[in-house]
LOKEPA-104487 format. One line per 10 residues: number of its first residue (from 0); for each residue x, y, z of N, C-alpha, C. Coordinates in steps of 0.001 Angstrom, whole numbers, plus 500000, padded with zeros to 6 digits. Layout:
! residues N
NUM	X,Y,Z,X,Y,Z,X,Y,Z  ...
//
This chain:
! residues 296
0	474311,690508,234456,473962,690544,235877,475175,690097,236690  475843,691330,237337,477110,690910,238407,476562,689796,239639  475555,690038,240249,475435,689656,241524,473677,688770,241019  473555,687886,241831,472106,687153,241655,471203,687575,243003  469685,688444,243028,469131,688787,243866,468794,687766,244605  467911,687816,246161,467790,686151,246047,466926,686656,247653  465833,685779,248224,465019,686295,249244,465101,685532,250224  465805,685728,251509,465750,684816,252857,464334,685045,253600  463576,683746,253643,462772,683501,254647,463139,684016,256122  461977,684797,256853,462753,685296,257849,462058,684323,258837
10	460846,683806,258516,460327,683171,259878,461114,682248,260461  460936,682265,261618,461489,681024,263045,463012,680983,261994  463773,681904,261582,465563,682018,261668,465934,683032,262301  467007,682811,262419,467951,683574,263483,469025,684652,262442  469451,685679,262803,470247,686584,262315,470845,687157,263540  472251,687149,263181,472799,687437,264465,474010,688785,263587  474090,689708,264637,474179,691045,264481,475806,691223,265083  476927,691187,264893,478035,691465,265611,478906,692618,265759  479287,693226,266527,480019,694690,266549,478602,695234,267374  479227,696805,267785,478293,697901,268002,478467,699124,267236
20	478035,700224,267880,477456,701692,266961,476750,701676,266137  476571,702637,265288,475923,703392,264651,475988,702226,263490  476641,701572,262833,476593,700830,261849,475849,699866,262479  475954,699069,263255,475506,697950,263745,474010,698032,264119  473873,699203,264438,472621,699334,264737,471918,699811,263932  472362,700116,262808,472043,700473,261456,471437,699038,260936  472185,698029,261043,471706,696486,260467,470768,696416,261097  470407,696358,262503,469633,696056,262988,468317,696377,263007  468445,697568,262703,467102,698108,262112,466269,697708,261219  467121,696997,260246,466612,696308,259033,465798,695297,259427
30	466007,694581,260488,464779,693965,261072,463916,694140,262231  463555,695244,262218,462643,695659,263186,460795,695119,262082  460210,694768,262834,459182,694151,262274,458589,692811,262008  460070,692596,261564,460475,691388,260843,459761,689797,261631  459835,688743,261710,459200,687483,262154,460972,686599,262843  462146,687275,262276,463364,686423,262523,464140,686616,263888  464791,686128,264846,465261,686506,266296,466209,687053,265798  466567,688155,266555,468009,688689,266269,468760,688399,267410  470207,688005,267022,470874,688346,267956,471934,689124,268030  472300,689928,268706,473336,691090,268952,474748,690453,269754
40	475934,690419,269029,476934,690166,270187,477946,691038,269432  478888,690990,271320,480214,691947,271018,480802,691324,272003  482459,691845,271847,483369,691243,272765,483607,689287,272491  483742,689058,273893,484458,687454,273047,483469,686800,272280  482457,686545,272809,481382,686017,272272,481160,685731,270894  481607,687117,270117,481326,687529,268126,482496,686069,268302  483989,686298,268900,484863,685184,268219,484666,683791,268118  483477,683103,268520,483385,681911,268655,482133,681498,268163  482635,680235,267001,481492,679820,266216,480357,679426,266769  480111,678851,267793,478719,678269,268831,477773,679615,268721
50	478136,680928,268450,477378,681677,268336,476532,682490,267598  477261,681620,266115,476671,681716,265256,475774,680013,264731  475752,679482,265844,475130,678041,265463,473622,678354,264757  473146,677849,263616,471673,677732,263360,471390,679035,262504  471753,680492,262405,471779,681410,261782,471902,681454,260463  470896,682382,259549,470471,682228,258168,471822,683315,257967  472125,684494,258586,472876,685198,258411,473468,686017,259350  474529,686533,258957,475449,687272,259722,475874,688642,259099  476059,690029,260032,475800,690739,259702,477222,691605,260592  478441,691905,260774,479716,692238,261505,480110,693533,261237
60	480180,694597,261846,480067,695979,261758,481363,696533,263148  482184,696935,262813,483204,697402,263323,484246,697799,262865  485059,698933,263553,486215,699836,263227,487523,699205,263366  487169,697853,264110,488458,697005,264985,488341,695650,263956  490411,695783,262890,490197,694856,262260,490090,693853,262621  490589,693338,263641,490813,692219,264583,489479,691576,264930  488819,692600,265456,487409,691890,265973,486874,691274,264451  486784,691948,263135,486226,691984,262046,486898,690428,261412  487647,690543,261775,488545,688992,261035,487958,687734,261905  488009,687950,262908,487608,687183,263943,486245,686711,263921
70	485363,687518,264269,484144,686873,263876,483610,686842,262545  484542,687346,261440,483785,686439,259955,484406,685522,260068  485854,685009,260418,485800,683472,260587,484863,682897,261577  485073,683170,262627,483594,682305,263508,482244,681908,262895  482136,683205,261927,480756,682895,261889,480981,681468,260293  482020,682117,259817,482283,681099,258563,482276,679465,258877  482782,679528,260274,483103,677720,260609,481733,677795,261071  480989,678392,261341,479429,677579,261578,478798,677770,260260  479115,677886,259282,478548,677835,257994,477690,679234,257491  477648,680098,258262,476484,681197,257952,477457,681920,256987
80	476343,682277,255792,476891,683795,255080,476886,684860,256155  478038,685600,255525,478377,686962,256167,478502,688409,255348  478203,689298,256247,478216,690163,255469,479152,691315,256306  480013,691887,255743,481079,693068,256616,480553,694477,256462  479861,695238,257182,480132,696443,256837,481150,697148,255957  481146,697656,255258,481880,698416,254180,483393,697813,253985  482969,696531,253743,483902,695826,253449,483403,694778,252492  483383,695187,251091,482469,693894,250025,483451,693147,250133  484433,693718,249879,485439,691847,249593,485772,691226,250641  485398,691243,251532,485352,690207,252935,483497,689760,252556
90	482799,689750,252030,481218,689436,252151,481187,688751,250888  480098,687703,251972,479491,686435,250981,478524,687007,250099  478079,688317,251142,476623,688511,250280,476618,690166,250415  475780,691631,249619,475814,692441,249711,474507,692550,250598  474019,693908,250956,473191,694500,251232,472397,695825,251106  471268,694955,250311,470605,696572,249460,469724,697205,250204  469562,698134,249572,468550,699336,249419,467478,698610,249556  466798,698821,250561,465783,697564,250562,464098,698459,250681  462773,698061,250305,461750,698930,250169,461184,697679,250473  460303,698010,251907,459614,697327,252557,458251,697373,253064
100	457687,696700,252142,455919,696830,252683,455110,695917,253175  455884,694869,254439,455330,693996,254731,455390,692812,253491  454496,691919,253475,454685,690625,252179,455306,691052,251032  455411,692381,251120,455845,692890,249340,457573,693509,249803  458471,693006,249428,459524,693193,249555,460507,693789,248227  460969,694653,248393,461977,695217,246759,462861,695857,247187  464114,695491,246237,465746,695971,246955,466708,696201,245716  467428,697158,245879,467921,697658,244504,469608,697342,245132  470390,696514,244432,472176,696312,245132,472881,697087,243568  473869,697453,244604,475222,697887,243263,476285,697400,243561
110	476280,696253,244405,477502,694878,244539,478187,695498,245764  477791,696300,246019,478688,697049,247501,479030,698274,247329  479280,698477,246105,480017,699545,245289,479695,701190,245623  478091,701088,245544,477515,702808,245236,476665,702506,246222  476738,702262,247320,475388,702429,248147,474431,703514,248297  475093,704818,248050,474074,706251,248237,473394,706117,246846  474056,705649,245860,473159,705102,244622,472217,704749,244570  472672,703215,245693,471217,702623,245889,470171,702911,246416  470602,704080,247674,469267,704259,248098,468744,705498,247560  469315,706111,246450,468524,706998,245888,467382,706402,244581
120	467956,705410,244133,467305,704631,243561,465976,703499,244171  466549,703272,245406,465398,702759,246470,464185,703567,246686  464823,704930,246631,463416,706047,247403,462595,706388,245995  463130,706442,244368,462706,706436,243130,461686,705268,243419  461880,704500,243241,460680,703361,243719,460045,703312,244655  460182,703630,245628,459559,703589,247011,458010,704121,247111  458680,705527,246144,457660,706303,245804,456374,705503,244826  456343,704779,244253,455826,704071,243015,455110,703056,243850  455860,702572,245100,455058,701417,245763,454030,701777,247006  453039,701821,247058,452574,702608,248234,452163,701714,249166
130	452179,702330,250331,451518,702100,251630,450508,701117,251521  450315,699861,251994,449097,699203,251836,449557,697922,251218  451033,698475,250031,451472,697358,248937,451456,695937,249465  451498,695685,250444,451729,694205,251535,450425,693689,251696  449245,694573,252129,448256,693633,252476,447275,693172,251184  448155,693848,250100,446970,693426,248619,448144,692227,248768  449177,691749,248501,449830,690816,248429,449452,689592,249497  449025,689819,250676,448563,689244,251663,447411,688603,251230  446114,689687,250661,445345,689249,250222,444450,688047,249305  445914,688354,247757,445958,687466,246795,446648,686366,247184
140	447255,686265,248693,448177,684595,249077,446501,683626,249818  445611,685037,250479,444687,684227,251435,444255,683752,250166  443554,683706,249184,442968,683668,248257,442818,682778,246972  444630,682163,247062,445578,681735,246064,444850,680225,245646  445095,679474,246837,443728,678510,246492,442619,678140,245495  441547,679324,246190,440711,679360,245675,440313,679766,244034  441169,680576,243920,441137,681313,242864,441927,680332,241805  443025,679558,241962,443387,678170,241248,442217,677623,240370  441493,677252,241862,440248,676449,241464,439275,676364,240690  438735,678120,240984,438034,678618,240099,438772,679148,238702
150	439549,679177,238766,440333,679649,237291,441407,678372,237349  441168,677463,236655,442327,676548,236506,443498,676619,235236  442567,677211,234422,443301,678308,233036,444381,679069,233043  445443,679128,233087,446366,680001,233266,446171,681158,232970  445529,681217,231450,445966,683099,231093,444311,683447,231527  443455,682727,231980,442491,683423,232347,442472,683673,233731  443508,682913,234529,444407,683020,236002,444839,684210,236013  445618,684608,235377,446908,685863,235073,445503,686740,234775  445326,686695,233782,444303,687934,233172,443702,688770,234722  442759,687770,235273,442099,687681,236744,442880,688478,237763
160	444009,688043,237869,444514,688510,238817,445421,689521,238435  445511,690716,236876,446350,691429,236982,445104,692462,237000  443595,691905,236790,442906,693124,236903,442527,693102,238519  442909,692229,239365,442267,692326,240538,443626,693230,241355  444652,693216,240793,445439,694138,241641,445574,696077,241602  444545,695983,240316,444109,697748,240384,442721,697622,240547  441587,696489,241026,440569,696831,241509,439960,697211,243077  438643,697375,243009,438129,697991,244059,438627,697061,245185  438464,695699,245471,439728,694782,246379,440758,695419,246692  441896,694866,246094,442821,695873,246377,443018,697132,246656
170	442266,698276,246120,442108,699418,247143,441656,699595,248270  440509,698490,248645,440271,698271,250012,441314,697920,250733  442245,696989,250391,443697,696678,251095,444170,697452,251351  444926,698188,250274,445663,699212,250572,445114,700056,251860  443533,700337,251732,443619,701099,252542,443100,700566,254365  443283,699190,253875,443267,698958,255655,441999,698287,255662  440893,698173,255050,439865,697640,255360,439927,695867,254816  440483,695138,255412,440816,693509,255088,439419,692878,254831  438571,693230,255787,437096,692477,255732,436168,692848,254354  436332,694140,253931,435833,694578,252641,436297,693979,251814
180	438178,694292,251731,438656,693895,250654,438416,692153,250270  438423,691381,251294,438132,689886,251067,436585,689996,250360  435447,690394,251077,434189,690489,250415,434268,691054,249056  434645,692067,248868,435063,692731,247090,435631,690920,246508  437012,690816,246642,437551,689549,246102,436276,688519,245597  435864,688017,246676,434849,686755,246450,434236,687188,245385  433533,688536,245427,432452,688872,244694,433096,689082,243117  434710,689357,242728,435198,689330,241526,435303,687896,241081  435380,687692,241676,435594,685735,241556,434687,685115,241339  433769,685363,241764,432878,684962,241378,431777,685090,239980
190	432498,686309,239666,431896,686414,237989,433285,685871,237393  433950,684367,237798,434599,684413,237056,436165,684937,236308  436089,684689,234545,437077,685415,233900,436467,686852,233592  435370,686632,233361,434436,687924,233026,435573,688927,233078  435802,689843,231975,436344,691184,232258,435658,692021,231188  435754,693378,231735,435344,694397,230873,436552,695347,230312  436370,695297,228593,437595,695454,227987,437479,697420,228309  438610,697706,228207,439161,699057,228312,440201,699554,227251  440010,701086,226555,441462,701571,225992,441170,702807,226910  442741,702379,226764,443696,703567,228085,444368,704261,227307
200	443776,705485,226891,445369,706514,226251,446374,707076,227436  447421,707119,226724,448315,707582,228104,449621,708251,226988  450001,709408,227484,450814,710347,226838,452501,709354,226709  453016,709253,225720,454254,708221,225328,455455,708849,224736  455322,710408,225211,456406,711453,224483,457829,711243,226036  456916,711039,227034,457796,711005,228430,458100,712066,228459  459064,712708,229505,459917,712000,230076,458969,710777,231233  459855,709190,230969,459004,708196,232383,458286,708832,233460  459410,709639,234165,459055,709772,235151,457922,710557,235840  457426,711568,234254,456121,712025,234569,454913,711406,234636
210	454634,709902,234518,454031,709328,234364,453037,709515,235729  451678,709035,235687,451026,708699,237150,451196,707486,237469  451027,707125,238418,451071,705808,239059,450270,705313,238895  448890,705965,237785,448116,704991,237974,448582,704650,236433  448766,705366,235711,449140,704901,234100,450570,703605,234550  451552,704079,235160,452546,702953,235426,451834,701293,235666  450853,701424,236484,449997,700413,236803,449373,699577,235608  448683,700841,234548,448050,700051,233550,448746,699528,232621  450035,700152,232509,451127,699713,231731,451791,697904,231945  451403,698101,233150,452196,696673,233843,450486,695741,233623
220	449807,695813,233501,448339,695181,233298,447875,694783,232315  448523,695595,231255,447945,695927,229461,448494,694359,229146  446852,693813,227990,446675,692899,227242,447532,693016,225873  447093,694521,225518,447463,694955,224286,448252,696233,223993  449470,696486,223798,449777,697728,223667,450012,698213,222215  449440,699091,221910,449893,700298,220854,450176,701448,220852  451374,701814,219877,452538,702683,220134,452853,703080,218965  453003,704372,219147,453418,705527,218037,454602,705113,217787  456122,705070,216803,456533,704851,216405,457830,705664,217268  457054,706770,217966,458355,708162,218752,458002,707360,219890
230	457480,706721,220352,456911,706720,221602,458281,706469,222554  458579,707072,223564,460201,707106,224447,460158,705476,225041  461129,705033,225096,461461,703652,225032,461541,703930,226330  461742,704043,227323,461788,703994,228782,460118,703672,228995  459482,704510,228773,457564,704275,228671,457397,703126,228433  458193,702645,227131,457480,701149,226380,458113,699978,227418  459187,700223,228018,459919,699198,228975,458980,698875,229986  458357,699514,230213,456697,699632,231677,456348,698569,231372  455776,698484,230558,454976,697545,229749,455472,695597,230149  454251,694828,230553,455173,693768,230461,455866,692582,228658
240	456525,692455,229394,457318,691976,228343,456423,691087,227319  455147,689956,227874,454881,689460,226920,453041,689881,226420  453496,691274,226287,451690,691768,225843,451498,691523,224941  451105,691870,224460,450568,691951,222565,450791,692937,221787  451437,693210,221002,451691,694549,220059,451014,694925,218878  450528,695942,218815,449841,695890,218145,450158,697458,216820  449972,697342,215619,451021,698139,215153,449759,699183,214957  450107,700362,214828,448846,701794,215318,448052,701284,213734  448533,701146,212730,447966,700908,211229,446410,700219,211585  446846,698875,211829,446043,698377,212501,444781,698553,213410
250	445162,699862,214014,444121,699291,215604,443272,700663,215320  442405,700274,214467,441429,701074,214249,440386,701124,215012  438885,701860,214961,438236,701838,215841,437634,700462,215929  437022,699789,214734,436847,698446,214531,437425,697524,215687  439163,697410,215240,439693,696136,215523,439815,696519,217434  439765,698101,218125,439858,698453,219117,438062,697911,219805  437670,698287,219069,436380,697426,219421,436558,695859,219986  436131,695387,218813,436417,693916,218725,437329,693401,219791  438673,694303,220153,439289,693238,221135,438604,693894,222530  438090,695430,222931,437500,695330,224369,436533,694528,224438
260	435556,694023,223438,434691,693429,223563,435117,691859,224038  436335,691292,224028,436831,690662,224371,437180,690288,225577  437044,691692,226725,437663,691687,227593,439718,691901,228063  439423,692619,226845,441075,692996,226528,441003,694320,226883  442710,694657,227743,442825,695748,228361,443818,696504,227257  443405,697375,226962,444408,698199,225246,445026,699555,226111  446085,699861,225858,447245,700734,226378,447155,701196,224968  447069,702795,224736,447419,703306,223453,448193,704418,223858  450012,704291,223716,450809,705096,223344,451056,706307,222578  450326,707357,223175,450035,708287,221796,451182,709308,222096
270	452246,709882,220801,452983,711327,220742,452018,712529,220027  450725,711988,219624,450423,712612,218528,448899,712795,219665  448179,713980,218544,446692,714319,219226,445647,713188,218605  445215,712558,219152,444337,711495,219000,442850,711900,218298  442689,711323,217430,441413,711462,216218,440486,711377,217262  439739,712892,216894,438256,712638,217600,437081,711158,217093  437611,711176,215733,436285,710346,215758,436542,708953,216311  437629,708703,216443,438348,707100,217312,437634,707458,218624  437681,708414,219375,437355,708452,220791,435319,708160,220778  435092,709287,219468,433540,709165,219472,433609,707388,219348
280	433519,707104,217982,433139,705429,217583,433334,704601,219020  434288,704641,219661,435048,703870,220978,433576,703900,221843  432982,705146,221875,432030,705670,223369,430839,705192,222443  430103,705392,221116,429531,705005,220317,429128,703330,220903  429998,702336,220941,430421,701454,220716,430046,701133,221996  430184,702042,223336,430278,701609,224625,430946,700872,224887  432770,701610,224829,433690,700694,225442,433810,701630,226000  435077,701080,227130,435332,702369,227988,436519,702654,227921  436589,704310,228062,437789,704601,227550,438551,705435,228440  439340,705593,229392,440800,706328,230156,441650,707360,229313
290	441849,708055,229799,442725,709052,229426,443578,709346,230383  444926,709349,230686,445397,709429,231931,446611,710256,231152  446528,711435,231822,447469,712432,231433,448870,712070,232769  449745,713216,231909,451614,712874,232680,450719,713813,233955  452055,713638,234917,451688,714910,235854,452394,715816,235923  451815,716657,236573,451949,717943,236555,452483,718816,238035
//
């Protein structure tokens, strides 16, 4: 890792904006929304540190080296990081590709280096994060409390809350209805750890990127994953790092039983056509079972 990511609080700080045009107002954009004051200066003003007094950051955009030298020292003797327009080696700090959904914030940097990189890589994700992504995050902060309380357990904490971010709650967020989505919440919470176990087949030949968003989702959720031996390693990277593995030998209809009955969420990686009678025994059994094909 060249560079360390790192998240400025924007409330009640100041960011002050120096230079004009098209670049400058390019920064500035970056906080439209935002909770932080901006301030804009040009001419003498950028040269003198009092004007960068109190500021989390600084942001200097101009064609004129003079002005550019000038106010990154100014802003340097009042202590603020700075950042130069297309100038990394004058900057304390870079500025990424940034994907913004309200509370949910994600930013992809290449140290200054490839910026059209980054934001092609920004809009690759962008796509993956949808509309709404902020107020389920909003949601689980009103909530955070309570849900402690009632779950004081860690992995029955985690468990809780990785199924509450693909449930009916959270889709109420996403889609704008706050008063539902809080009523949904209470009412998951209130049964508790309670979960109802699931296997999810999901196609593991790839390519990633055909994936759905909703399989990407269950991937990042899964208790338990099992995986064909071909299965494309970009697919298995989805996955969080500390699930459970489970080797295919193993995860027969039995032991696939036994753990939904658990309340375990099973991801099955398949390259291969999946045994009818695994799917019968599974429904037999009354677990429930997903199939989430690539797209198309």
């Amino acid at each position: 890792m060249d560079s360390f990511p790192a998240f400025f609080p924007l409330s009640g700080r100041k960011v002050v904006i120096a230079g004009s045009g098209d670049a400058a107002d390019a920064k500035a954009r970056l906080f439209d929304g935002s909770p932080a004051t901006l301030i804009r200066l040009d001419g003498h003003a950028a040269y003198l540190p009092g004007s960068y007094s109190g500021a989390a950051l600084a942001f200097i955009a101009s064609p004129d080296e003079v002005f550019v030298q000038a106010a990154a020292s100014a802003a340097r003797a009042a202590r603020v990081l700075v950042n130069v327009v297309d100038r990394p080696e004058l900057c304390d700090f870079n500025t990424p590709a940034v994907i913004d959904r309200g509370e949910v914030v994600a930013a992809v940097g290449t140290g200054g280096g490839a910026p059209v990189l980054a934001t092609m890589l920004r809009n690759d994700i962008e796509a993956q994060v949808p509309e709404g992504t902020g107020r389920v995050a909003a949601l689980l902060a009103k909530f955070q409390s309570e849900v402690r309380k009632t779950l004081p357990t860690l992995h029955e904490r985690r468990a809780f809350l990785r199924d509450a971010v693909m449930g009916e709650a959270a889709a109420a967020a996403r889609a704008g209805d706050m008063d539902r989505a809080g009523q949904l919440f209470r009412e998951a919470l209130a049964k508790g750890g309670a979960r109802k176990g699931v296997v999810r087949f999901i196609a593991g030949k790839g390519p990633a990127d055909l994936l759905t968003l909703r399989a990407v989702r269950a991937l990042g959720t899964a208790d338990v994953l099992v995986l064909d031996a071909d299965a494309e390693p970009e697919i298995v990277k989805m996955a969080r790092r500390d699930v459970e593995r489970l080797d295919p030998e193993r995860a027969d209809a039995d032991h696939l039983i036994q753990l939904a009955r658990e309340g375990r969420q099973i991801i099955r990686l398949i390259t291969h056509p999946v045994d009818p009678a695994l799917i019968h025994a599974l429904a037999q059994a009354e677990v429930a079972v997903e199939v989430l094909p690539i797209a198309t």
